[in-house]
C-alpha positions as CSV (number, residue, x, y, z in Angstrom):
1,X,25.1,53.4,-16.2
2,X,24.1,49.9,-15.2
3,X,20.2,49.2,-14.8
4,X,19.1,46.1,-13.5
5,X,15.3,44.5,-13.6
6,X,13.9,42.5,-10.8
7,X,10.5,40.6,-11.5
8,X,10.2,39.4,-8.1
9,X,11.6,41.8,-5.7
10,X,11.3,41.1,-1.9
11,X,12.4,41.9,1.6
12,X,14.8,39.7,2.7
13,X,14.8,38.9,6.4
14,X,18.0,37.4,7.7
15,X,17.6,35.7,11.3
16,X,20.6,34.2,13.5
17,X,20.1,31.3,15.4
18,X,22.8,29.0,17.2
19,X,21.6,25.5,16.2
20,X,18.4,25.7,14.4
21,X,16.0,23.0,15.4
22,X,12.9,22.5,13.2
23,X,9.4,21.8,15.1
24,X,11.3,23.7,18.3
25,X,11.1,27.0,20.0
26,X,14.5,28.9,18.5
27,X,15.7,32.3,19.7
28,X,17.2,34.7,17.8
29,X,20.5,36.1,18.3
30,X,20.1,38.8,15.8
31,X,17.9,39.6,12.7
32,X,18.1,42.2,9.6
33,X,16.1,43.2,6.9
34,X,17.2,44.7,3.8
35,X,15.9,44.9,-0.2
36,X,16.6,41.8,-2.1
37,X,15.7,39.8,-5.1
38,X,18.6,39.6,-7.8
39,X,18.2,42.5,-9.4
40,X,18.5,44.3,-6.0
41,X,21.2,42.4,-5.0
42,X,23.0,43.3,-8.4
43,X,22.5,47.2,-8.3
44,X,23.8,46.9,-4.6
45,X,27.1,45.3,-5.7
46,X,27.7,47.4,-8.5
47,X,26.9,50.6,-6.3
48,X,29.4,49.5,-3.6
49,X,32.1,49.2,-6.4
50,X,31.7,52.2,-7.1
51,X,29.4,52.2,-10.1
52,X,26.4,54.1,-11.3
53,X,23.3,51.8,-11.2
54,X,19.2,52.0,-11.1
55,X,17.3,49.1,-10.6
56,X,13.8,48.6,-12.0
57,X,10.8,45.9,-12.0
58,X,7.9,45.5,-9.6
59,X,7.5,46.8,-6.1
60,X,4.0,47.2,-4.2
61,X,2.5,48.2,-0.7
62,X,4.3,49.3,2.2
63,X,7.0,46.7,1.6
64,X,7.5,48.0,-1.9
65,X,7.9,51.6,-0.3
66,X,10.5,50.4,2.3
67,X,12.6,48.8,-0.5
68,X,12.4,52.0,-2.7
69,X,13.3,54.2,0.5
70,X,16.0,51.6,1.6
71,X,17.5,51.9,-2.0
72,X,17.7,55.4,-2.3
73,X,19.4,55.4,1.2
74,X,22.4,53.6,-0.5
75,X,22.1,56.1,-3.0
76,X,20.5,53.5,-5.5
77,X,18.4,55.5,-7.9
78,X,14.6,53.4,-8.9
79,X,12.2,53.2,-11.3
80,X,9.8,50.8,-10.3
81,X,6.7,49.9,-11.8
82,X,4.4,50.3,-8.7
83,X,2.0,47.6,-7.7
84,X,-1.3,47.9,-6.2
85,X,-0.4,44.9,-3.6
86,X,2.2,43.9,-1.1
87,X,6.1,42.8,-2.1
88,X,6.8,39.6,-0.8
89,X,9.1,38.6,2.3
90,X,11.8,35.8,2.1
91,X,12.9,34.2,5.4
92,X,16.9,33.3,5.6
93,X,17.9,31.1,8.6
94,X,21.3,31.0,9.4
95,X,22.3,28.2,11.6
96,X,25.2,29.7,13.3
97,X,26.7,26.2,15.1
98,X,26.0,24.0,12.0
99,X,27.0,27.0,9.5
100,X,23.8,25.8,7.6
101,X,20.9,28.3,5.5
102,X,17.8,27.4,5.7
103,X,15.7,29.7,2.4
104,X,11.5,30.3,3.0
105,X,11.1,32.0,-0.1
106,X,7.5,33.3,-1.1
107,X,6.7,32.8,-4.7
108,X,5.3,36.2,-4.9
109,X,1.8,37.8,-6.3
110,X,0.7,37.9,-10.2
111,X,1.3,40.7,-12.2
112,X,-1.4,42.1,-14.3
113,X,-0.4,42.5,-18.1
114,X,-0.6,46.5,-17.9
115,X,2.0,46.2,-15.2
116,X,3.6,44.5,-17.6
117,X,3.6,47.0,-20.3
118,X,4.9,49.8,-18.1
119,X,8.1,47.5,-17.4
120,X,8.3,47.4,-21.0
121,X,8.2,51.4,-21.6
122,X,10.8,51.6,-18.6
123,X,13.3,49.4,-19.9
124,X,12.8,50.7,-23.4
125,X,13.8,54.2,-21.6
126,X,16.6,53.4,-19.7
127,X,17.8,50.8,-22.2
128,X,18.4,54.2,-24.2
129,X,21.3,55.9,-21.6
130,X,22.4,52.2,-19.9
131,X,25.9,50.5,-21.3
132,X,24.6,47.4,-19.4
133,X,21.4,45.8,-18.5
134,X,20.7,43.1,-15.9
135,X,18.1,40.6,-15.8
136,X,18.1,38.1,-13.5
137,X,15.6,36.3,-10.4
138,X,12.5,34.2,-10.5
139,X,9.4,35.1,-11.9
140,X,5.9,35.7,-10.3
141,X,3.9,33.3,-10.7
142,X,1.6,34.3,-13.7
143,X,4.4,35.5,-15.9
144,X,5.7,33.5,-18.8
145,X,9.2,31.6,-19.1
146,X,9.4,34.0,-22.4
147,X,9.2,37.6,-20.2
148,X,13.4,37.7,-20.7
149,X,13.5,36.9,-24.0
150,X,11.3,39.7,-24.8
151,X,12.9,42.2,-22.3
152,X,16.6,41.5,-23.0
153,X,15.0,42.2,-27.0
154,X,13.6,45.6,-26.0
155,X,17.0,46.3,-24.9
156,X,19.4,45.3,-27.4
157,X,17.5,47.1,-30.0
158,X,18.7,50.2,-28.0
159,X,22.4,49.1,-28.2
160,X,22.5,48.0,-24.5
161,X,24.3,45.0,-23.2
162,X,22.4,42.6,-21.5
163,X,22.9,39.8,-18.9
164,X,20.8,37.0,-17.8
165,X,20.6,35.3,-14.5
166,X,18.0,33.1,-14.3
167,X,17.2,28.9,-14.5
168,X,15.1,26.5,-16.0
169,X,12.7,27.6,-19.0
170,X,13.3,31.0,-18.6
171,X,16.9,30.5,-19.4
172,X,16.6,28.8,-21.7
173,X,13.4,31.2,-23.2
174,X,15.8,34.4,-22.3
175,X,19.1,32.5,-24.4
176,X,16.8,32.4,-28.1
177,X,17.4,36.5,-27.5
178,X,21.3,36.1,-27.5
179,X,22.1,38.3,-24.4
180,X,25.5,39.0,-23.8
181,X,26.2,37.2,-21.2
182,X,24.7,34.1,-18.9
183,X,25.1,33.3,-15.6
184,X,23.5,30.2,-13.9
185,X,25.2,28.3,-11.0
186,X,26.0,25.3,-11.4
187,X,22.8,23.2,-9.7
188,X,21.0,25.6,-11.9
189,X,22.9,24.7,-14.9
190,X,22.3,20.8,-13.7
191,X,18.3,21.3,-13.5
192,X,17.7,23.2,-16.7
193,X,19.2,20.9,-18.8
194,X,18.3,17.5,-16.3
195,X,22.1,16.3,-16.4
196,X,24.7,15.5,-13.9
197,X,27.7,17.3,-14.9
198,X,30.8,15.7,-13.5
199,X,33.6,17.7,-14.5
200,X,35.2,20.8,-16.3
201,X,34.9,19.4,-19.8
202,X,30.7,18.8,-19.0
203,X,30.4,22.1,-18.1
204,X,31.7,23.1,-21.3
205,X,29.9,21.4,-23.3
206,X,26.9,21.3,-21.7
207,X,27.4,25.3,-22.2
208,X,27.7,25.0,-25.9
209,X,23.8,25.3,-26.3
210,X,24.3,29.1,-24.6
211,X,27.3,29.7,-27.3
212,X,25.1,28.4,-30.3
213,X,22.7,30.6,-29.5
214,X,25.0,33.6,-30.2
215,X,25.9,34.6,-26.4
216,X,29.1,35.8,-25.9
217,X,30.4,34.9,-22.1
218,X,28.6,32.4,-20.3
219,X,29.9,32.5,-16.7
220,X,29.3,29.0,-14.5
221,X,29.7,29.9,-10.4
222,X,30.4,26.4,-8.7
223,X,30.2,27.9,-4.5
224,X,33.6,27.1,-3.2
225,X,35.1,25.6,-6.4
226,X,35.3,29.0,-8.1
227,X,33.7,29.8,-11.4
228,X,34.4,28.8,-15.0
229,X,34.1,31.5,-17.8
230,X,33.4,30.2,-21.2
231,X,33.9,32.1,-24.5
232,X,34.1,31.1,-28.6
233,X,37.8,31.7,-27.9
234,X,38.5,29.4,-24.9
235,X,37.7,28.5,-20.9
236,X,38.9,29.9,-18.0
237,X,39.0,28.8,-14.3
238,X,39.3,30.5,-11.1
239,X,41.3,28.6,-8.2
240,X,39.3,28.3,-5.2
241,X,40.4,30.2,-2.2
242,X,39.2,29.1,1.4
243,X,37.9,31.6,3.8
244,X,35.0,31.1,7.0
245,X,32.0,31.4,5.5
246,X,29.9,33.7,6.9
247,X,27.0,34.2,4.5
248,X,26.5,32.1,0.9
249,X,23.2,34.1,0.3
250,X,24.0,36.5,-2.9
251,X,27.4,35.3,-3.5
252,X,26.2,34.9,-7.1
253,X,24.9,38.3,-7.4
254,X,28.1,40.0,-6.5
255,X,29.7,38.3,-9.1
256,X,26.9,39.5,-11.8
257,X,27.3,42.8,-10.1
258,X,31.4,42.4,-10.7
259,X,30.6,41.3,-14.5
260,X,28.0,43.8,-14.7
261,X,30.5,46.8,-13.5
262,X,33.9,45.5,-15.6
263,X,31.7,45.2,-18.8
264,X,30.4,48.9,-18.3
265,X,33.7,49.7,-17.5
266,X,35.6,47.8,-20.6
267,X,38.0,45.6,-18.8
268,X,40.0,42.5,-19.9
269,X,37.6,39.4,-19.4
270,X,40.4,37.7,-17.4
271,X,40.5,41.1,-15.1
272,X,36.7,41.3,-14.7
273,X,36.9,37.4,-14.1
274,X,39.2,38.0,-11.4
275,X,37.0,40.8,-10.2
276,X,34.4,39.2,-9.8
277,X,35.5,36.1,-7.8
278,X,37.2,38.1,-5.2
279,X,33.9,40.0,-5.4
280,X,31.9,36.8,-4.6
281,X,34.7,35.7,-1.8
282,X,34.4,39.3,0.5
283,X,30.6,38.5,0.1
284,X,31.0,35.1,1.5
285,X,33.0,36.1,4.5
286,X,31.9,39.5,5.5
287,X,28.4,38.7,4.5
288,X,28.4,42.2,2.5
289,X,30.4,43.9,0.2
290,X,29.1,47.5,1.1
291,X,32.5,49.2,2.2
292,X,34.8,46.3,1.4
293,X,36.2,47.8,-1.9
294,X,39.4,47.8,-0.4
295,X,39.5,44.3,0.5
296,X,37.8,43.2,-2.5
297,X,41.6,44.4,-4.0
298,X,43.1,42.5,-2.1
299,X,41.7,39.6,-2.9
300,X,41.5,39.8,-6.3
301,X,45.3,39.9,-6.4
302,X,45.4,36.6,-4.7
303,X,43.0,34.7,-7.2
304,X,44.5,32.1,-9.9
305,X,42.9,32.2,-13.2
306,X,43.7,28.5,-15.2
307,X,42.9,29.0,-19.1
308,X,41.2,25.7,-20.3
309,X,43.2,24.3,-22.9
């Protein structure tokens, strides 16, 4: 089983316009809503691979309900902490003609501390039957940078392997635990530690901080220059592969949901590596990976790992 926890959930609105124009009148070609924040977006990968997920953290209101139904649509079991106020809504533009995204992201509503203390109990619980646990997203706005570092705790005292995909403070808060594994992007890698990293051998040792503090994979995802895995024992790159880019939005996700599903499943690093950026490339084309398994496959025998020497 692989849970996830999302702080910050939302409904993620996706709206198609050809040649967005700011201060305008714009008409839509199409529009979709669907469950996000990280977490989410991590349960839904894992599920469409063919894992066995639930996905916790704070839902409220009638948006909260729709994402709960929505999820147990895709067959998604939950165990959210329910709020006495609305989820939040994100806005994605997508600029058809200029291939451009344009994120309205609401920060979200504060959490009370007793709301708080029920995530805790629930992640204590399933942290007891889960191989893997995922924490990853922003936080509202009243919760402290130190919420990971005190969850991904909870949860390696129960023998559970933990991820973190997060930025800034609470990276850097959620690290001093020693999760298993990290995963920023690279511009989130950039802000948290307020450098410009210019090449491979930056990276690297930018991420020595992560292995000092006792994590074991720290995973860099760079957009359409692939992703860099770094370990104690070496580096490994993936070989970028082109493809139309359809949708950017969650690309990292799918490849926490990848990690998330090979760890669970005890793969090879390399394999899971592999796994997950052909994971991350069906995303970027088809915009989904729900019912791409098989092309996922085929894509993950075309990618080119380089070990760092």
């Amino acid at each position: 089983m692989i849970a996830t926890v999302t702080l910050n959930a939302a409904i993620d609105k996706t709206i198609e316009i050809d040649s967005f124009t700011p201060g305008s009148v714009n008409r839509v070609l199409q529009s979709h809503m669907e469950p996000g924040g990280k977490g989410i977006n991590v349960s839904k990968v894992v599920k469409a691979l063919g894992g066995s997920t639930i996905t916790l953290g704070f839902v409220g209101g009638d948006s909260g309900k729709w994402i709960d139904e929505r999820l147990k649509a895709l067959e998604i079991e939950t165990d959210f902490v329910q709020l006495n106020q609305e989820t939040r809504t994100n806005i994605k533009i997508i600029d058809t003609a200029k291939q451009q995204i344009t994120d309205i992201n609401d920060q979200g509503k504060e959490v009370k501390e007793i709301w708080v203390e029920k995530l805790y109990d629930k992640v204590r619980f399933w942290a007891e039957t889960s191989n893997v646990m995922v924490f990853s997203g922003s936080l509202p706005p009243n919760i402290s940078s130190d919420i990971y570092e005190k969850l991904i705790g909870i949860a390696k005292a129960k023998g559970c392997k933990t991820i973190l995909d997060a930025d800034g403070q609470a990276l850097l808060d959620g690290a001093k635990a020693s999760p298993y594994m990290v995963k920023p992007n690279i511009h989130e890698l950039e802000n948290t530690f307020d450098v410009k990293l210019k090449d491979t051998r930056d990276i690297i040792k930018c991420c020595s901080f992560f292995l000092d503090q006792d994590v074991e994979i720290v995973v860099i995802s760079m957009g359409a220059e692939g992703a860099l895995m770094i370990t104690k024992d070496g580096a490994w790159k993936t070989e970028k592969i082109n493809v139309t880019v359809k949708n950017t939005v969650g690309a990292g996700d799918s490849m926490v949901g990848a990690f998330a599903y090979g760890i669970d499943k005890g793969y090879a690093l390399v394999d899971i590596l592999s796994l997950a950026a052909a994971t991350a490339t069906v995303h970027v084309k088809q915009g989904t990976v729900f019912g791409q398994y098989p092309r996922i496959e085929q894509y993950k025998n075309r990618i080119k790992i380089l070990e760092i020497g």
